[in-house]
Each structure stands twice: as structure tokens, then as C-alpha cells.
C-alpha positions as CSV (number, residue, x, y, z in Angstrom):
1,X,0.0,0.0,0.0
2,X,2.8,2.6,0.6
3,X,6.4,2.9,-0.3
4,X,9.3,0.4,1.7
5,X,10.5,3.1,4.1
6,X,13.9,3.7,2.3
7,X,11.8,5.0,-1.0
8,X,10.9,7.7,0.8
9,X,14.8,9.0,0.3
10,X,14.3,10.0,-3.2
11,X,15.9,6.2,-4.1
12,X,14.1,5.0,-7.2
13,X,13.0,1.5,-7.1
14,X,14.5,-0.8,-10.0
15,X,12.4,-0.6,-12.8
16,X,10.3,-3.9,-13.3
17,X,7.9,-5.6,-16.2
18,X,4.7,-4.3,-16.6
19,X,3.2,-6.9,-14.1
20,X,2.5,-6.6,-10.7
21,X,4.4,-9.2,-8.3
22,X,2.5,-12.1,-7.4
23,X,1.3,-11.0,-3.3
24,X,2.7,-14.0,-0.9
25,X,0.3,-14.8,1.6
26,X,2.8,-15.7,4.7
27,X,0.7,-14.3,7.1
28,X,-1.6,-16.4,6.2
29,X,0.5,-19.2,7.2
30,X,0.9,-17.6,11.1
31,X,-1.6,-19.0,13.4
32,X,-3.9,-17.2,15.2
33,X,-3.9,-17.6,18.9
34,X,-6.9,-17.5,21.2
35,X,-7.6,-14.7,23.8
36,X,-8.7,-14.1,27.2
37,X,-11.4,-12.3,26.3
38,X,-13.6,-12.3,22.8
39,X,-15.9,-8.8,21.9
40,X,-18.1,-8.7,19.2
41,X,-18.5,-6.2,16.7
42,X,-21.9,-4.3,16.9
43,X,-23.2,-0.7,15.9
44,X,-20.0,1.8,15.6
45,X,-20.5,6.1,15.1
46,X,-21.6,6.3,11.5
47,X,-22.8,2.4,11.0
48,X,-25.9,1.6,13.3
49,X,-26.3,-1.9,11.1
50,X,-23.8,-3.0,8.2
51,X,-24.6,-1.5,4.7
52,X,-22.9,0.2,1.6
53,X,-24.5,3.5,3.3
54,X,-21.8,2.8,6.3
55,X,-19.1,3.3,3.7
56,X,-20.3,6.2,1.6
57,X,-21.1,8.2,4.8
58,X,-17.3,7.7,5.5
59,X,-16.1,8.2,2.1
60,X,-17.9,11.5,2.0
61,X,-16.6,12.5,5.5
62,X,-13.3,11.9,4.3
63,X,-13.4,13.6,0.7
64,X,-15.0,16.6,2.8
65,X,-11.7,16.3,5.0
66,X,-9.6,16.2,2.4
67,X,-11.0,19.2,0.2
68,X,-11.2,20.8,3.4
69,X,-7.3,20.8,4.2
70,X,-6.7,21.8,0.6
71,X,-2.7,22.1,0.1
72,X,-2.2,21.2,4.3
73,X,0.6,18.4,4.4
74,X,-2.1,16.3,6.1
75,X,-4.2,15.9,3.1
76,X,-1.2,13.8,1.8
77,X,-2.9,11.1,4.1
78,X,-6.6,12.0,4.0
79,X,-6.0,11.2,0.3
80,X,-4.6,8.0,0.6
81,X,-7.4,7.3,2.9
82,X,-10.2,8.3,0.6
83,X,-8.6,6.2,-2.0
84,X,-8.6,3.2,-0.1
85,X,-12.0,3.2,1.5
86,X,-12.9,4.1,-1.7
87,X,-11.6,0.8,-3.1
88,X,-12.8,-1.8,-0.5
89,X,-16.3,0.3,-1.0
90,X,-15.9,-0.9,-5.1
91,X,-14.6,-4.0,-3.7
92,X,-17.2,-5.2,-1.5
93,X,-20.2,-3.7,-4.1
94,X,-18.2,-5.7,-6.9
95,X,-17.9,-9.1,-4.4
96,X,-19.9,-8.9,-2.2
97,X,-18.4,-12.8,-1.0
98,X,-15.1,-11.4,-1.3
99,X,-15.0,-11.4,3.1
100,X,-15.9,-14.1,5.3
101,X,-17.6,-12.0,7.6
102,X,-18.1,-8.4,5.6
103,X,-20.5,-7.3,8.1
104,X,-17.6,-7.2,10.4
105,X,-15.5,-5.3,7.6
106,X,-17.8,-2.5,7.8
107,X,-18.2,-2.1,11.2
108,X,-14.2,-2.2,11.1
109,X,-14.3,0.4,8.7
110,X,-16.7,2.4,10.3
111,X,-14.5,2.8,14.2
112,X,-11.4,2.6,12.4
113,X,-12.5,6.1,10.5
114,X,-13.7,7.0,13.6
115,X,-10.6,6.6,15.2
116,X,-8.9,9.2,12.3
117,X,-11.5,11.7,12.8
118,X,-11.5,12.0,16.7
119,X,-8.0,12.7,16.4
120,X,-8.4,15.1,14.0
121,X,-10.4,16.9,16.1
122,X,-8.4,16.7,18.9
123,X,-5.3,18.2,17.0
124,X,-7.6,20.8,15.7
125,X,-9.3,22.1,19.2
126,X,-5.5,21.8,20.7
127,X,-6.0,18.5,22.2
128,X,-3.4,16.2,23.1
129,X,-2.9,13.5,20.1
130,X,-0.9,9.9,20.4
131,X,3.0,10.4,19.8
132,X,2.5,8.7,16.6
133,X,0.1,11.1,15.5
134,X,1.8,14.3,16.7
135,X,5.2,13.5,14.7
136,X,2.8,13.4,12.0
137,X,0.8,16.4,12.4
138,X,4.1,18.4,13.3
139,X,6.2,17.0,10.3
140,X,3.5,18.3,8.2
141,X,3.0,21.8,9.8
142,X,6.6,22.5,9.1
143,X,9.7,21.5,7.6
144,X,10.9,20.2,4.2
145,X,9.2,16.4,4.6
146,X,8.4,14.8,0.9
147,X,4.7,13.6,0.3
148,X,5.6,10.2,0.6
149,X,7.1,10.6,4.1
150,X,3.6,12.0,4.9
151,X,1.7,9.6,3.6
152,X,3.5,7.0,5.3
153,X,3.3,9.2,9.0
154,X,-0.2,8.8,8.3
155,X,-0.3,5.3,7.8
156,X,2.2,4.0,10.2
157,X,0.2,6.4,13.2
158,X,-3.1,4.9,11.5
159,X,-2.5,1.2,11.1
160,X,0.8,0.5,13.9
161,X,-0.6,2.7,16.6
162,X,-4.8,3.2,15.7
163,X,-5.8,-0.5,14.6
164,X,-4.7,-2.9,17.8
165,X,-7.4,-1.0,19.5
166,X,-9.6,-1.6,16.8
167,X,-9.1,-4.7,16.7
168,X,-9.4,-5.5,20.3
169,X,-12.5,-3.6,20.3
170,X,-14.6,-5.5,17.9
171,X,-12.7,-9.0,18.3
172,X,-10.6,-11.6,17.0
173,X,-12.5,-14.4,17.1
174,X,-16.4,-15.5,16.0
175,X,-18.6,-16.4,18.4
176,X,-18.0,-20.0,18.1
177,X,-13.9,-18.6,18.7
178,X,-13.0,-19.2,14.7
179,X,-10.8,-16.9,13.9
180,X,-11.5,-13.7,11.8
181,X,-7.5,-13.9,10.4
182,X,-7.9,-14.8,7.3
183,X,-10.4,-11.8,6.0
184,X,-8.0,-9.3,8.3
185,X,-5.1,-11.2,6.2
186,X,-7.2,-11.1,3.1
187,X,-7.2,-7.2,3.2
188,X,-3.4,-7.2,2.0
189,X,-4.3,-7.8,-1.5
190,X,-6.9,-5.4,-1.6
191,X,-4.4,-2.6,-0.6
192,X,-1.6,-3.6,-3.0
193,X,-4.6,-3.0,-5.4
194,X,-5.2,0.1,-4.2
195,X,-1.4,0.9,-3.8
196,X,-1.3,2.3,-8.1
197,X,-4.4,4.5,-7.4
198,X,-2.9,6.1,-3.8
199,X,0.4,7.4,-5.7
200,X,-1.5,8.9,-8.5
201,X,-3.8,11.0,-6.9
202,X,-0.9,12.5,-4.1
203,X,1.4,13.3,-6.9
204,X,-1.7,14.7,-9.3
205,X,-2.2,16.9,-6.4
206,X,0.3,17.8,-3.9
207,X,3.9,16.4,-5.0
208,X,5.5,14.8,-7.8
209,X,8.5,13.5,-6.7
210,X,6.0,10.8,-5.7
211,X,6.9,9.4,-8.9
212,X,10.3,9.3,-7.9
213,X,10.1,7.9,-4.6
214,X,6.9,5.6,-5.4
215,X,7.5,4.6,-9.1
216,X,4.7,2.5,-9.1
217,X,6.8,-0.4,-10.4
218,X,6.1,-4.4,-9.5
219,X,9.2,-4.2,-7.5
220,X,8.2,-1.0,-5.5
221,X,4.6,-2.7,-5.2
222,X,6.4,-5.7,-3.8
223,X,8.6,-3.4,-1.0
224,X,5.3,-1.4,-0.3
225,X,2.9,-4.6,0.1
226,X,5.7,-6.5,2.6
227,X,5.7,-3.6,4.7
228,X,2.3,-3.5,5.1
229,X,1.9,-7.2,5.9
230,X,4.4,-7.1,8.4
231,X,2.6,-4.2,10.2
232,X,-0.5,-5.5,9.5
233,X,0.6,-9.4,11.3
234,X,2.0,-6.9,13.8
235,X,-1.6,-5.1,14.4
236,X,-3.1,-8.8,15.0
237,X,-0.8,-10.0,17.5
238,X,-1.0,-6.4,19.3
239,X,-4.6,-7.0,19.6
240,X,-4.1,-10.6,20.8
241,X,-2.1,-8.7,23.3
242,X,-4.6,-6.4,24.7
243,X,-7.2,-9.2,24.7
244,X,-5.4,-10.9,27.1
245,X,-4.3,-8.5,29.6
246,X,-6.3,-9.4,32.3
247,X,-4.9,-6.8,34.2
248,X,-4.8,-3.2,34.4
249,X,-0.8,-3.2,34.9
250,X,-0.9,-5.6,31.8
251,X,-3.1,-3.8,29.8
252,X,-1.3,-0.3,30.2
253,X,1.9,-2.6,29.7
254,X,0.8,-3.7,26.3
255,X,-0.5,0.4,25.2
256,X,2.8,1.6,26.3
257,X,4.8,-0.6,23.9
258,X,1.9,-0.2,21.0
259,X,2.6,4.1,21.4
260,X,6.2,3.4,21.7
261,X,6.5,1.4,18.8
262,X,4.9,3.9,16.4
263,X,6.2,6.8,17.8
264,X,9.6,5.4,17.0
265,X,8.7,4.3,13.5
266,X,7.6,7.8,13.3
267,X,10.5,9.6,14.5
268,X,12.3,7.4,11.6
269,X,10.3,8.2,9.0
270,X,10.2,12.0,9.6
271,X,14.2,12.3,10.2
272,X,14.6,11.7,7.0
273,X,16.3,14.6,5.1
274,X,15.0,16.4,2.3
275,X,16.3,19.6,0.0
276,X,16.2,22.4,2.4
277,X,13.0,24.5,0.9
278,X,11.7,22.2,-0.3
279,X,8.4,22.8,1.4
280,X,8.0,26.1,-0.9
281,X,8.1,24.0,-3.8
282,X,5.4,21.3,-3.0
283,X,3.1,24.3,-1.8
284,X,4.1,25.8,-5.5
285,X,2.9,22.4,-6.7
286,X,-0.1,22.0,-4.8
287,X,-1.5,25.2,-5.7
288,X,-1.3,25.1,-9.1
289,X,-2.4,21.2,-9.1
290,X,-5.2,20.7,-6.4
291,X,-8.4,19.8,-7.8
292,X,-11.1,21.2,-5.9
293,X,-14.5,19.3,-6.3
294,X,-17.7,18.6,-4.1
295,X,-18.2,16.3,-1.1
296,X,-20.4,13.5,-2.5
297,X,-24.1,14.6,-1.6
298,X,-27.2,12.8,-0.5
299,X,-27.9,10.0,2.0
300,X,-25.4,8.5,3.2
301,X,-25.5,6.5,6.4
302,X,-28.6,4.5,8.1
303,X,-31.5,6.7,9.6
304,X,-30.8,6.9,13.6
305,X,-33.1,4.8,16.1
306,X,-35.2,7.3,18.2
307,X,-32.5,6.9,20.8
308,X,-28.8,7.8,19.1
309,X,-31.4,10.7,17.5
310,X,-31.7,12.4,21.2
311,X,-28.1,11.9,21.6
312,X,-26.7,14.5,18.9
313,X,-26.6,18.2,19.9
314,X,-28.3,19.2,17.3
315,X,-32.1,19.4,17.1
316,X,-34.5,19.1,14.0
317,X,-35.7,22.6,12.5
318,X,-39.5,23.2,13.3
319,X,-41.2,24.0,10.2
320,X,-44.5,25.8,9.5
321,X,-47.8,23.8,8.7
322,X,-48.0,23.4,5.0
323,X,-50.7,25.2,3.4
324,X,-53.6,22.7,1.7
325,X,-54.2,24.0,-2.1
326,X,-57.9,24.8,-0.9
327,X,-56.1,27.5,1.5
328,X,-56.9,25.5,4.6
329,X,-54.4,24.6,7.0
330,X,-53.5,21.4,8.8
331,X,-54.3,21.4,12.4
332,X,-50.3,22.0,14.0
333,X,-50.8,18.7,16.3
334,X,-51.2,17.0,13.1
335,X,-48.3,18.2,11.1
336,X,-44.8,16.3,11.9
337,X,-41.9,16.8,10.6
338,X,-39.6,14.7,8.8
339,X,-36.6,13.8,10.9
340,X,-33.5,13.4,8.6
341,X,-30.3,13.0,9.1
342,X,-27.5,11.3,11.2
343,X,-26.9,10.4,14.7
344,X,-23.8,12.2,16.4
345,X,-20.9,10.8,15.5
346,X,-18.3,12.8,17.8
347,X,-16.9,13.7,20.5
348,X,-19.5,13.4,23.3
349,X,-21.1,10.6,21.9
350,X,-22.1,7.9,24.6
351,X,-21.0,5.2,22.5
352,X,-18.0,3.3,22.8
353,X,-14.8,4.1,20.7
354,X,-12.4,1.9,21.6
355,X,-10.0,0.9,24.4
356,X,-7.7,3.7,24.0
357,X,-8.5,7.6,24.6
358,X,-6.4,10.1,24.6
């Protein structure tokens, strides 16, 4: 899905044939383990049952994010991450057999988005972030980092740091304790798929070196999708971890080397040197490239149940009677208005977001 860490340099891969390298499944070989405890997934903010509409809600909150930071270094991951939801979204309407279990999927999807925009938040109304996340945000506030360092702070805080709690949160195993492995290992392909799309639309928009340091080559596809497997086996056993802490000294044991981890892996990625001023030029770039179009309109998640309704802040407009075409009104106890719209899905929201808040 991204660049091997040592693209983002400015070393070209080696250029390759035209096809892409065949996508070894050794994770799939790795056995799952059981776990102290086993959750099960259920309603997340922005999915009250599993649908399609879970995804385009989140697609069109993130393409809103994204046209929303404009030329902001951030939007180098809020890109990538439209792109991919975007393709497990085509994926899933193309197959929808392509999961074991794609209600889980969904739901995933759903707190694992939920998960990116919290902390955007947070960042935004001065909030402390995760370590992972504030190397990100600061590398692209300032400095001379490359879009594909960017894009890969995003994804490393994202995946290494975000998804063990994910993970833990919605479970491991079925209820019968099967594991769920193989769809979370099955996911790898469908990023290396995405992996040509992702590098296309950052350097269309905010930085063409891209090209340079993600040639979108079968060899550079074969770095980027072994990187991604290993932090994706990582993210499993992680969660395996916090499922069986049965402690709180465990448990805090297990988050402490999860934050560590990324934040080191991000500290790495954003040392990296680049041209000094180069910042000046991307912006250059980005302005004269960005492509500006609307958020994707319409309905886009499942109507609320009465209760999540009289959980958002906001409250439903009260309209006038309607006039009848003979000039009579309708009696005002008889006249209700059409509630539309979505529960609250933020901060404040009584329902669970996961193990980890900070």
C-alpha cells in the first residue's frame, strides 16, 4: 500500500515488467492464537447496522476532510485514505463474497475512521494527540518532509498505533472462537490494489516527486505490500495482546509498547532529510495542481433509532404547517416533521470508541 521506508529517500526503485508481483500470503500461514477475552462487533458512530451507506457516509466525510485541508501536508494522508475506503467500497459492491464476515468489515471500517477523525479533532481544538500522531501532524506543519514521508506518518500512526485497538474492540475471534485472520489477512491484497491508485492521486495533487520515490513499479509494489503485511501481522498480535491482559498493569503494559513502537517508527520516517526548501516547492505544486470538487451529496449512512437521534446536539428545524391548495391549514398537532439526518458521530457521543482515549 505505501512505499518500503527507504523509498521515501528520493531512491528510485529498480524498474520492473509491466506486471505486478505475485502478493505472498505468509501471514496467512501464522496462526492465530486465542484470547482471554472475545468482543463482538456491533453498531460503531456512523454504521448503526452494516450496509454500503456505512461506507459512503465515511467516504464522503473523508473527501470533505480532504477538500477541506486543501494544500495542508495532512491531506497527503486523508487522500490515501479516501482512496482506499474508496476501493474496498468498489470491492465489496463488486464481491460482495469477497470477506468471510463483511459485516464485520464494515463495522471495522466504520471505528477505524472514527478513530482518524477523533484525532483530528483533537489536533484541531489543541488537544493532546498519540505520539505517533503528533510526529505526523508536526512534520507536516513545518519542515521540508516529501509527500511520501507523509503519507507513510499517516499510515504508520493509522494502522501500527490506531488499529490494535480496533481490533481488540470489535474482536478476534467469532462467536463459536474461529478466527477472523484470514479476512483481516485477506485485506493485504486489496491494498496492493489500491497501492497504483494512492500514488496517482498525491502526486496529481500535492507532490510529484512521488513518482520518484513511489514509481509505481512491481518491484516498489512488492517493498510497499511486505511492509504493510508485516505491520498488518503486527496489528493482529498487538490486539491478541490487549485481549489478554487481564490486568490493568498488563493492559497499560501492552498500550505503552503499541505508542512506543509507532512513535519510533515515526521519529524514523520524519528524520529523513530532504532539500532544504523544499516545502515552498510542493506548496508551488499544490497550488497550481489541487483539484477542488464537491463532497459527495445525498444519504449517506442509516437513519438513527429514536435513541442515538436524542443523543446529537443538534435538534430538527421546526417548520410551518403546509398550506392545503384549498387554503386550509393542517391542524399544528397534526403536522410532523420529517426527521432526517444522522446520529452524532463525535466527540460526546455515549457510545464506545475503543480501548484507548487520549
Amino acid at each position: 500500500m505505501c512505499a518500503a521506508a527507504f523509498a521515501v529517500c528520493g531512491a528510485s526503485a529498480p524498474a520492473a515488467g509491466a506486471d505486478s508481483p505475485p502478493n505472498v500470503g505468509w501471514p496467512d500461514l501464522l496462526p492465530a492464537l486465542g484470547t482471554a477475552e472475545n468482543p463482538q462487533p456491533g453498531p460503531q458512530p456512523g454504521c448503526l447496522s452494516p450496509s454500503m451507506a456505512c461506507l459512503d457516509y465515511e467516504i464522503a466525510r473523508m473527501r470533505e476532510a480532504q477538500q477541506g485541508l486543501g494544500c495542508d501536508h495532512r491531506g497527503v494522508f486523508a487522500t490515501t485514505y479516501l482512496v482506499l475506503t474508496e476501493v474496498l467500497r468498489n470491492t465489496l459492491a463488486g464481491d460482495p463474497a469477497y470477506f468471510d464476515d463483511r459485516d464485520y468489515l464494515i463495522y471495522e471500517d466504520a471505528l477505524f475512521a472514527h478513530y482518524y477523525f477523533r484525532t483530528l479533532d483533537a489536533w484541531k481544538s489543541g488537544q493532546a494527540v498519540p505520539g505517533a500522531w503528533r510526529v505526523a501532524f508536526q512534520t507536516a506543519a513545518s519542515g521540508d518532509a516529501n509527500a511520501a514521508q507523509d503519507m507513510l506518518l499517516g499510515i504508520n500512526a493509522h494502522v501500527q498505533r490506531d488499529m490494535p485497538y480496533v481490533m481488540a474492540t470489535l474482536g478476534l475471534h467469532r462467536p463459536d472462537g474461529s478466527s477472523r485472520k484470514a479476512d483481516h489477512d485477506r485485506v493485504n491484497q486489496l491494498l496492493d490494489d489500491a497501492y497504483g491508485p494512492v500514488v496517482r492521486a498525491v502526486a496529481a495533487n500535492y507532490d510529484d516527486f512521488v513518482h520518484t520515490t513511489n514509481p509505481d513499479t512491481p518491484a516498489d509494489h512488492l517493498a510497499g505490500l511486505e511492509l504493510v503485511k508485516t505491520w498488518r501481522e503486527n496489528v493482529w498480535r498487538n490486539a491478541e495482546r490487549l485481549l489478554d491482559a487481564t490486568t490493568l498493569e498488563q493492559r497499560q503494559a501492552v498500550e505503552q509498547s503499541i505508542e512506543s513502537n509507532a512513535e519510533q517508527s515515526a521519529r524514523a520516517i520524519a528524520a529523513i532529510q530532504q532539500p532544504s526548501g523544499y516545502r515552498a516547492q510542493r506548496d508551488a505544486y499544490c497550488a497550481a495542481h489541487f483539484r477542488r470538487t464537491p463532497a459527495t451529496a445525498g444519504p449517506l449512512a442509516p437513519r438513527p433509532t429514536k435513541t442515538s437521534f436524542k443523543r446529537a446536539k443538534h435538534k430538527p428545524k421546526h417548520r410551518r404547517p403546509r398550506r392545503r391548495r384549498r387554503g386550509h391549514r393542517h391542524p399544528g398537532n397534526r403536522t410532523r416533521s420529517k426527521r432526517r439526518g444522522l446520529a452524532h458521530h463525535g466527540r460526546g457521543s455515549s457510545q464506545s470508541v475503543g480501548p484507548a482515549r487520549r
